[in-house]
C-alpha positions as CSV (number, residue, x, y, z in Angstrom):
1,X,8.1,-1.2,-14.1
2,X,7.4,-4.9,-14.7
3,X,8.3,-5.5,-11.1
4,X,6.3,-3.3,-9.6
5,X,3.5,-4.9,-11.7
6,X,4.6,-8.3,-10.4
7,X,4.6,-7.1,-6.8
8,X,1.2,-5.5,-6.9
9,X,0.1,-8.7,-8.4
10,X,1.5,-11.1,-5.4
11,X,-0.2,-8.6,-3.0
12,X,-3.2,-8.7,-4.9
13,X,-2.9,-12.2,-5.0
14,X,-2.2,-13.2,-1.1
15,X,-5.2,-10.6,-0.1
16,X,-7.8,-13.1,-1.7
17,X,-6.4,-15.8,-0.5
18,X,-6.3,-14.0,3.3
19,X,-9.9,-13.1,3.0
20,X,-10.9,-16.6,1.8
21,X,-8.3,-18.5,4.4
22,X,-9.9,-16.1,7.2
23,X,-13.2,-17.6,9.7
24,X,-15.5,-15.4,10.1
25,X,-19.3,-15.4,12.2
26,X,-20.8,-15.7,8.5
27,X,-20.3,-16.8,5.0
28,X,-21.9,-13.6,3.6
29,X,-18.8,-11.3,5.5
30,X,-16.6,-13.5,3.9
31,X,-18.2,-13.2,0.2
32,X,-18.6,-9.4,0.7
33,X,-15.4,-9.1,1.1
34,X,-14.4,-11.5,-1.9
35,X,-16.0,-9.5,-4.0
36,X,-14.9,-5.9,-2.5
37,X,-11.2,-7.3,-3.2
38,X,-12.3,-8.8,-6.5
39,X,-14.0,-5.3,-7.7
40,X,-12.0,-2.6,-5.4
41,X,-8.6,-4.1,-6.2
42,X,-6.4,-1.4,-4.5
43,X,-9.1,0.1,-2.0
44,X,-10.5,-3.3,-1.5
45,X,-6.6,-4.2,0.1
46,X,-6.1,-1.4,1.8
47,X,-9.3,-1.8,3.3
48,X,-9.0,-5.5,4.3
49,X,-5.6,-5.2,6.2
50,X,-6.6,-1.9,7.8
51,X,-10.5,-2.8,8.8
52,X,-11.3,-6.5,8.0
53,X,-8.0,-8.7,9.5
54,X,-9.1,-7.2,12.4
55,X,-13.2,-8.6,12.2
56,X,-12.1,-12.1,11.2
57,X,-10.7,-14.2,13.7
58,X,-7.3,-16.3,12.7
């Protein structure tokens, strides 16, 4: 069980740093999505590497 708690952690962990590492047309996309990940944890990372990877360019 701890490792699973470890593993979501490190996921949780590299999805912030993704959406803050990512360019996008705006600041504001980038802070909305900060704080969806902040507030949503699991929905917020499902949603960012289904929907938002796609929006910000690399």
């Amino acid at each position: 069980m701890f490792g699973i708690g470890l593993l979501g952690l490190a996921i949780y962990i590299f999805t912030i740093y993704d959406v803050v590492s990512s360019k996008f047309g705006g600041n504001n996309d980038k802070l909305v999505w900060v704080l969806i990940v902040i507030f949503l944890p699991l929905i917020g990372t499902i949603l960012w590497f289904l929907m938002g990877r796609k929006t910000a360019s690399r």
